[in-house]
N, C-alpha and C positions, 0 to 999 in steps of 0.2 A: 519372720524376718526381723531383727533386731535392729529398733529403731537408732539409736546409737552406739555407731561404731566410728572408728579413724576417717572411713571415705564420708561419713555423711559430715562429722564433723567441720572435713576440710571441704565439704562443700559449702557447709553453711555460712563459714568465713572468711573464704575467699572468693570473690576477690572482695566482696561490701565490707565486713565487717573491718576487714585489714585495712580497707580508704577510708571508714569513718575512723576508726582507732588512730591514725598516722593525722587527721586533722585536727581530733580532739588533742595531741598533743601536741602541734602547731599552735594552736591556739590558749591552751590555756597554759603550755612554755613562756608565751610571751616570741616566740620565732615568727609568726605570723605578721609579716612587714607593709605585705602590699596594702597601698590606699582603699579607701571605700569604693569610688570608682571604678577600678581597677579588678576590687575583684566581684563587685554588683553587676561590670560586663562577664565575666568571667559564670557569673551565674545566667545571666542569660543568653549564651550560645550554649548552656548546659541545657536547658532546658526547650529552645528551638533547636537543638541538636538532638537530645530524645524525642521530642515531638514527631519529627524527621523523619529517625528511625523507628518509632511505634506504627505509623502511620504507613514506612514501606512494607515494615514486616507484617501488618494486620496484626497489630497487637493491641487492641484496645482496651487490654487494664492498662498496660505501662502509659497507654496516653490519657486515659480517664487520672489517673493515680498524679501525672504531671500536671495534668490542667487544676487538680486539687491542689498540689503543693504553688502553684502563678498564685492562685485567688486566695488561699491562707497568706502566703507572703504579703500581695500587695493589701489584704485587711491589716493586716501585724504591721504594717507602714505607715498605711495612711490612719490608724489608731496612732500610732506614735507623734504620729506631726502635729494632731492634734491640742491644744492646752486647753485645759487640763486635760491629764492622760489619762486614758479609758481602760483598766484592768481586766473590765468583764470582756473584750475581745478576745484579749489573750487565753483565756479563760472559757471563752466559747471556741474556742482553733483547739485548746488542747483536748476539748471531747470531740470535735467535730472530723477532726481527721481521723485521728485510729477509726472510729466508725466509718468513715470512709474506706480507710483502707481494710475493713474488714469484709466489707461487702464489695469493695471490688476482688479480695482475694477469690471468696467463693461462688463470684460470675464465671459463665462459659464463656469461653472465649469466641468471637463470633466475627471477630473482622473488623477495618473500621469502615462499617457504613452507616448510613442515618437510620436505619432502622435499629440498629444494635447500640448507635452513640444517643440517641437523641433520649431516651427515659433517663438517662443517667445525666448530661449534659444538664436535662430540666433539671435535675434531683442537684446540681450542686448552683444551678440558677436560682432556687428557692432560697438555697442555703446560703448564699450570699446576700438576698433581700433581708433575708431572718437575722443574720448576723448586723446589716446594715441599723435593720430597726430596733431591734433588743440593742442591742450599742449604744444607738443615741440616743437612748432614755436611762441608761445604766449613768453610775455613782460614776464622778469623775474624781480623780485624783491632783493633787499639785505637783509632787514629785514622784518619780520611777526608782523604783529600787531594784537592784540586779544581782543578784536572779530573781529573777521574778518569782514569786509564791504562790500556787496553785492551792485551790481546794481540794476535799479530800475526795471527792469524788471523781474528780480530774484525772488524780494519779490513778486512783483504780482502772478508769477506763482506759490508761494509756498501759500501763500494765498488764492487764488482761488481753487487751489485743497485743499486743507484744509476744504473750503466753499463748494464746490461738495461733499468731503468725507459725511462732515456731513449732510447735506440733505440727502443724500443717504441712511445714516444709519437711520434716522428719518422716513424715506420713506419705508425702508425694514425693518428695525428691524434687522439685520445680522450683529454676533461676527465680521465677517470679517472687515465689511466696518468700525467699530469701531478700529479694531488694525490700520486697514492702517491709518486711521487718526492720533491716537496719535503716532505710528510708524513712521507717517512721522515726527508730529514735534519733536521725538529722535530723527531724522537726520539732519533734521534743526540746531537743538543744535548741532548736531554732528563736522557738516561741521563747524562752526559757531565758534566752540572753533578750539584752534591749532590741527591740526591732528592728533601728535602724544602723545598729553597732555593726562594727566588721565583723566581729567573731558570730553574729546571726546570718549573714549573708553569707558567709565561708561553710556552716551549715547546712544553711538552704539551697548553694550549691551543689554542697557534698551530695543531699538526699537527689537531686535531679539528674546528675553524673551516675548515684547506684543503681532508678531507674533505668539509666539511657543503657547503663552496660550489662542490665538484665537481659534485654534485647538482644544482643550480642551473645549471651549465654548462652539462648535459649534458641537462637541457630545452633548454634554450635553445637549442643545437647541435639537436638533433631537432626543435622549431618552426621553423629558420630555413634550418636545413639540409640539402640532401637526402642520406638515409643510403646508398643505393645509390652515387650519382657524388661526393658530398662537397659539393659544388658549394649555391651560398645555391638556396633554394627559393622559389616561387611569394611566402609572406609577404614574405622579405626583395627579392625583387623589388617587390610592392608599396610596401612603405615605402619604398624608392629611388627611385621614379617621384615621389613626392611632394615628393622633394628637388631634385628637376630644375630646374635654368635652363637657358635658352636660351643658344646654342644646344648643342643635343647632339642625339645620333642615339640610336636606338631598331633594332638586328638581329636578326630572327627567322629560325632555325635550323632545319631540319629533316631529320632522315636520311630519306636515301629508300631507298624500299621496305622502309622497317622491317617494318611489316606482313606482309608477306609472308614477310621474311628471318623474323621470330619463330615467324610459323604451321611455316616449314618445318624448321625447326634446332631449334626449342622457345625457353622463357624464362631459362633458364642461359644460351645462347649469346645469344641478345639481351639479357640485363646485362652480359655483357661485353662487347659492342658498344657500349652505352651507355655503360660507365666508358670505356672507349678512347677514342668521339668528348668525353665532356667531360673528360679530361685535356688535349686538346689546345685544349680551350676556356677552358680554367683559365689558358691560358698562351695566349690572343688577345694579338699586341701593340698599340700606338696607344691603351692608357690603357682597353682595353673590362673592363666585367665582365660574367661569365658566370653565368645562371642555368638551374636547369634548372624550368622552369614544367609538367612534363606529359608523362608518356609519353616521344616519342621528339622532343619541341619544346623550344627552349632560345631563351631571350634574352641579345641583350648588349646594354648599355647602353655609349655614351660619351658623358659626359660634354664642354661644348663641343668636341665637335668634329662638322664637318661631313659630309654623303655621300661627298664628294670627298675627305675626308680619310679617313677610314674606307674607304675602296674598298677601297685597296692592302691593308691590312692583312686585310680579309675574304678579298682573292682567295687570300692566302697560307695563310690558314685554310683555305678549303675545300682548296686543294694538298698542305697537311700531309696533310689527312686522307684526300684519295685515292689520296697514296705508299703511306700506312699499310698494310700487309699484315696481312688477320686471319689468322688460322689456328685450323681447325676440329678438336679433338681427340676431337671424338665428338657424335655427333648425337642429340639427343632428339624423333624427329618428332614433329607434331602431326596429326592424322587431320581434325578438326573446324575448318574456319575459322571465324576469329571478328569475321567482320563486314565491312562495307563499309570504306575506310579515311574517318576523318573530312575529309581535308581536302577529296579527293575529292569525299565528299557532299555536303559543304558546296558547293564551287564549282558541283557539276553536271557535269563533267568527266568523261570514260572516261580512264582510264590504257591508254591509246595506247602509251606507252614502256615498259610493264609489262614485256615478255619483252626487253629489249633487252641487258641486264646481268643475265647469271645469275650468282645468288649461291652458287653453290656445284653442283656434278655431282655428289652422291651418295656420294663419297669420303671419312669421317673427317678424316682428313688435312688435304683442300682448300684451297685460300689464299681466301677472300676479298676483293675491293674494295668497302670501304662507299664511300657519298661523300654528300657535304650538299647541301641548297638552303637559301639564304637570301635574305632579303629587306631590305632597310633603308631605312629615310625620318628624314628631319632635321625639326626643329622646326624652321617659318617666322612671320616678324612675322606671317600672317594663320595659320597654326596651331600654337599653342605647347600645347594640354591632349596630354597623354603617351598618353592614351588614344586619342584620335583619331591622334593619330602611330603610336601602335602599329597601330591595324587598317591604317594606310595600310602599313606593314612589312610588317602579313601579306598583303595583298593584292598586293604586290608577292611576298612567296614564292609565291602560287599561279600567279602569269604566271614563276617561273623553274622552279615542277612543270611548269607548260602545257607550256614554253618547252625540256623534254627532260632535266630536272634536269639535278644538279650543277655548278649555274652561280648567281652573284650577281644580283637584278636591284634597281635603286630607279627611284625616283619618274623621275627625271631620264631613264634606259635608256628607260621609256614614252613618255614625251613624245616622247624624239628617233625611237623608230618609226612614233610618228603624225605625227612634220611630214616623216619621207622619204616614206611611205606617200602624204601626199597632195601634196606635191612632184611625186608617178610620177602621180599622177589627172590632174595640173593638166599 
């Protein structure tokens, strides 16, 4: 999977990057009007506002990560009120968070309860004493100069995690690892202007606002998105059917012998067969989108285009995916079957070609060939509702189950068997 492409890109900068980018040039335009007051509240309902929402969603990096950005602030404050002014603070904030934020990035996520908050809660408890007392024995200064001047070991560590965040996010696709990144460099800026200046508070905002609307993403990514394959899910499939003009097609996917392959290998090897076939679904060509709707079933939509147009591209799908070599590193059998397979039951059908493609001899090791069935039907002037297009897709996958899987079949394939079929009568 290629780490950079257009969709990761546009994840990565919208929406944080695009609200830190629109303040930095509020700010250093000289546009930037509102009073200190003004916007030092404005920073904190940013902040009891992610708090808020970290705490309903059980998210507790984004609340670790805000409780970090309160206690860097008010240190960067109450140094500044200070006289003579204390450099080495600002100077201890700007290693002390990215390492924060680096080790909050690669925590599991756990909820927030005292068991999961309170090692970390202590861990920035220390760091506020440490800070407290290396401080006030540090070189004080008479006057502040702005921007402020970092050592050089500062920059590297703000740097390098910056350079972590972002791989990470490239790597996982996760709202989070994208706020922390531009979050941090709000604090960078933060630390970086005078303390108690407005353009540091317009900042320190910004970073507690990219937070709070991580949260927000990262619903929204879990309603829409399947957390296993990545891939939009069943909802965001629905609301896509809704948008549909004619003409467009409608491809329904299915592994075969999932079922069986899961009962025998266990449910670790069958998610990785799953993430396998929708990688190469995520990247159908000929304009489709891939969803995954269920189990071991996936939809692609495209948009105007036709069966005929879409052929080609499906048949090169299913081909990717039966070069694909799985390889088995360890098997977790299952003793218990769990049931008839749905589609099967549905149609009424025996799986005839059940034992024809063995999924594996018993070996750890073993190579596997998965491979797909699909089905596809286009919207016609006498059937345009998506839903009706869609069961005609699936009934077309059940005659390319019938039909020996691993093979494409639509509307069009049926017809033309029934006028040779009775061509041969006549």
């Amino acid at each position: 999977m290629r780490l950079l492409n257009a969709s990761a890109l546009r994840s990565l900068f919208v929406p944080s990057g695009i609200w830190l980018l629109g303040v930095m040039v509020l700010v250093y335009s000289g546009w930037l009007t509102l009073a200190l007051p003004a916007i030092s509240f404005l920073y904190y309902c940013a902040v009891v506002g992610g708090l808020l929402l970290a705490w309903r969603f059980h998210s507790s990096r984004i609340l670790l990560a805000l409780a970090g950005i309160l206690l860097a602030q008010q240190a960067a404050a109450i140094s500044a009120g200070q006289a003579p002014f204390i450099p080495a603070t600002l100077h201890t904030l700007a290693v002390l968070v990215p390492v924060n934020f680096i080790f909050i990035a690669i925590m599991h996520e756990r909820g927030c309860t005292m068991e999961s908050l309170a090692p970390a809660a202590l861990a920035l408890f220390v760091q506020s004493l440490t800070v407290t007392v290396l401080c006030g024995a540090a070189v004080r200064v008479r006057s502040l100069t702005v921007p402020i001047s970092f050592p050089r070991y500062a920059i590297v560590v703000v740097v390098g995690a910056g350079i972590f965040l972002a791989i990470r996010f490239l790597v996982n696709r996760k709202p989070v690892d994208s706020a922390l990144l531009w979050a941090l460099g709000a604090c960078f800026l933060a630390v970086r202007s005078a303390p108690e200046s407005r353009p540091a508070m317009a900042f320190w905002a910004t970073s507690a606002c990219i937070l709070g609307t991580a949260v927000i993403e990262n619903s929204y990514l879990l309603a829409y998105h399947d957390e296993l394959t990545t891939l939009p899910s069943r909802r965001a499939f629905n609301d896509a059917l809704l948008r549909l003009k004619s003409p467009y097609s409608i491809a329904v996917v299915d592994i075969d012998h999932f079922k069986r392959f899961n009962d025998t290998h266990g449910h670790d090897t069958g998610d990785q067969v799953l993430r396998m076939v929708a990688a190469h679904l995520a990247h159908v060509t000929g304009g489709g989108q891939a969803y995954r709707c269920g189990g071991e079933e996936f939809n692609i939509l495209f948009p105007g285009r036709t069966a005929p147009e879409v052929l080609p591209h499906l048949e090169n799908l299913r081909e990717v995916v039966k070069r694909s070599e799985f390889r088995l590193r360890g098997e977790e059998r299952r003793q218990v079957p769990r049931g008839p397979d749905r589609r099967n039951q549905r149609s009424g059908r025996t799986r005839k070609s059940e034992g024809k493609r063995p999924l594996g001899d018993g070996n750890p090791h073993s190579v596997l060939s998965v491979t797909i069935s699909i089905g596809v039907a286009t919207a016609s002037a006498d059937e345009n509702n998506p839903r009706a297009v869609l069961e005609v897709a699936d009934k077309a996958l059940y005659r390319a189950k019938a039909n020996g899987r691993n093979r494409v079949e639509t509307t069009a394939s049926s017809n033309r068997r029934l006028r040779t079929k009775a061509a041969g009568m006549g």
